[in-house]
N, C-alpha and C positions, 0 to 999 in steps of 0.2 A: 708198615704196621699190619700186622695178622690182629683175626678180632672172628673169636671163636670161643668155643664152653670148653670151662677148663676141665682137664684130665688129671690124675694120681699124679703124672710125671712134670706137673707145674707147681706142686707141695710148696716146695723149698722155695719158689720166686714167689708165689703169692705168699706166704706165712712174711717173706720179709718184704712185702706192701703193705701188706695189712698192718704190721706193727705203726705203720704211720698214720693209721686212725687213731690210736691212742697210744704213743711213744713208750708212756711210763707204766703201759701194761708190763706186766709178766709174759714173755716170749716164749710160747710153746717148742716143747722139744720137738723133734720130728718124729720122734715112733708115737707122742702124744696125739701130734698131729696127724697122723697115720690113721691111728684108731677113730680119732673122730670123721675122717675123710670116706675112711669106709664105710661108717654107720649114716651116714650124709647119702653115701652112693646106697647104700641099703635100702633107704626110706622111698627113691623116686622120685619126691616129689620137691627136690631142691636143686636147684640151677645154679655154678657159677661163671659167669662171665665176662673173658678177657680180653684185652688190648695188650701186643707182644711185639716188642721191639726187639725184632729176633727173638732169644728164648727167655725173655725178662719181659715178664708183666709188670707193667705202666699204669694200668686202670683196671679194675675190676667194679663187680657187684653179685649178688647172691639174692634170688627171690626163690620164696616158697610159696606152694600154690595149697592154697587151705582149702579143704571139700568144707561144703555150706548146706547146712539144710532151710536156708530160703533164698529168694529170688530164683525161684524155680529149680534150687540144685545148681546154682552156677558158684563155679567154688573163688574167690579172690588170692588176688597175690600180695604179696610183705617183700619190698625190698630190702635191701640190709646192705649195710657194708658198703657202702659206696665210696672209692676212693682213685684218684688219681695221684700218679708217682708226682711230688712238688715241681720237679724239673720239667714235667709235661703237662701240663693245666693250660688253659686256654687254649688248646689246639683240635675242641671236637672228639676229643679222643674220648672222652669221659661222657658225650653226649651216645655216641655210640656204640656204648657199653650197654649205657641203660635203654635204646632202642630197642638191644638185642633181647634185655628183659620184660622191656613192657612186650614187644614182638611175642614171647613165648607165652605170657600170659593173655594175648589174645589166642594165641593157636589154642592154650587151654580151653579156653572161653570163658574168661573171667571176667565178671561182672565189673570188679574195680582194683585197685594197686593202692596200699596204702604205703607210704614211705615216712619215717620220721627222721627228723633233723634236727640235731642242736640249736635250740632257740638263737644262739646266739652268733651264728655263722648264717649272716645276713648274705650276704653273696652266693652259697648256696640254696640258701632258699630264690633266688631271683636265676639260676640255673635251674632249677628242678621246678620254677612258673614257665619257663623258657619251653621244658619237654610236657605243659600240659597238666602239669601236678597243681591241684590251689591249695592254698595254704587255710584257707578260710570256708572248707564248707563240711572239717569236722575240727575238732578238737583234741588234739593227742596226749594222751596222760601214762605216767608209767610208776612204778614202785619197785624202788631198786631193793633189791633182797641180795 
């Protein structure tokens, strides 16, 4: 297993991991996915992070580091996108995905990581107590638009 940031030339294996976060999404083209990939690689401040079996990414995750004007200017990270391939779960692969991100968010020096997760995918939340994340010491709210 390779377990490195992903590049332009891993498009196509992550775009069809990703669709296993939510199946009955609509499936980005590639030149769609292109464009958003380069305004991703534009901005700087967005990381994604792979596990590769051989050239097929298995588990990924994606944090952005958000500049802060308090706690002294220390900016925090937003995980996203956390997933491992179904066929490889339980094997660490997925812990050390997100290592690599909470990892870059200290080299930032980011005060905190906030990650949300489907209320209802209990087993993930008791992975994500496992790397250090509580679920109890804020409240996550969101408005879908």
């Amino acid at each position: 297993m390779e377990y490195r940031e992903a590049d332009g030339s891993d498009l196509p294996g992550l775009l069809n991991l990703l669709i296993q976060l939510k199946p009955d999404d609509d499936k980005l083209d590639e030149g769609q996915a292109r464009k958003i990939w380069e305004q991703i690689q534009s901005l700087g401040n967005i990381r994604y992070f792979l596990a590769l079996d051989g050239d097929k990414p298995v588990s990924t995750c994606n944090i952005t580091i958000i500049p802060n004007l308090t706690r002294g200017g220390q900016p925090f990270g937003l995980i996203e996108n956390v997933i491992t391939d179904s066929g490889y779960r339980k094997r660490g692969i997925g812990k050390k995905v997100l290592e690599m991100a909470i990892n870059h968010a200290r080299w930032e020096n980011c005060y905190k990581i906030l990650l949300l997760s489907s209320s209802n995918l209990k087993p993930a939340h008791a992975f994500y107590e496992s790397l250090g994340f509580s679920g109890d010491t804020k409240r996550g709210f969101e408005l879908r638009l």
